[in-house]
C-alpha positions, 0 to 999 in steps of 0.5 A, a space after each residue: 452023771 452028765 446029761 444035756 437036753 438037746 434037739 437031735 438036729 440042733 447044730 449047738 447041741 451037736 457042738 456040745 456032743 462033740 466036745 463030750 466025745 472029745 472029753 471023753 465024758 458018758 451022758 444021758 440025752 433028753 430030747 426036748 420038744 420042738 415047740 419052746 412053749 413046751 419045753 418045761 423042764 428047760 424052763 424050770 432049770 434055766 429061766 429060758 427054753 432054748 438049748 442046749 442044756 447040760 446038768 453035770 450034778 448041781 451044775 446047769 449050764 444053756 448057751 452052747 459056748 459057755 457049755 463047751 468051755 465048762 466042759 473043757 475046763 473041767 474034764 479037758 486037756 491042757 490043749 483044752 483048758 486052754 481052749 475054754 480060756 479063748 471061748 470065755 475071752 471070745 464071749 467077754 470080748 463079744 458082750 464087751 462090744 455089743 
C-alpha cells in the first residue's frame, strides 16, 4: 500500500495527491506535525523533515518532483511516462545550472 506523509495545506503534498488520483492509485495519509523538529518519522525515513514523503513498499521518496515522476512512471500512462521523463529532464537541467 502506498502511503505519503503530508501537511493537509501543504501545496506539494497537494501536487503528489493529485498525481495519485491521476494514477488512479488507493493511499493512506499520515498528517505530520507542523512543527520540523517534531517530525520524527519523516526524519528517520528520509534524513530530513520537509514533505511530502511517499512509501510505496520499500521505495521512500521526499521532493515532490521526484514524487510525481516515480508515480508516473511506475503506475503511469504512456502520456505519463513520458511526462516523468520531462520532470526528471527539468530537475537535472535545474541541478545542472545551479
Amino acid at each position: 500500500m502506498i502511503t505519503l506523509l503530508q501537511l493537509r495545506k501543504c501545496p506539494w503534498s497537494a501536487a503528489v495527491r493529485q498525481t495519485l488520483a491521476n494514477v488512479e492509485q488507493h493511499y493512506g495519509v499520515v498528517q505530520v506535525p507542523y512543527d520540523r523538529a517534531l517530525r520524527h518519522e519523516v526524519i528517520a525515513l528520509t534524513g530530513q523533515d520537509k514533505t511530502p514523503v511517499l512509501i510505496d513498499g520499500d521505495t521512500v521518496l521526499w521532493d515532490s518532483r521526484t514524487i510525481v515522476a516515480y508515480l508516473y512512471d511506475t503506475y503511469g500512462d504512456a502520456r505519463q511516462h513520458e511526462r516523468a521523463h520531462e520532470i526528471r529532464d527539468e530537475m537535472r537541467d535545474a541541478a545542472r545550472a545551479a
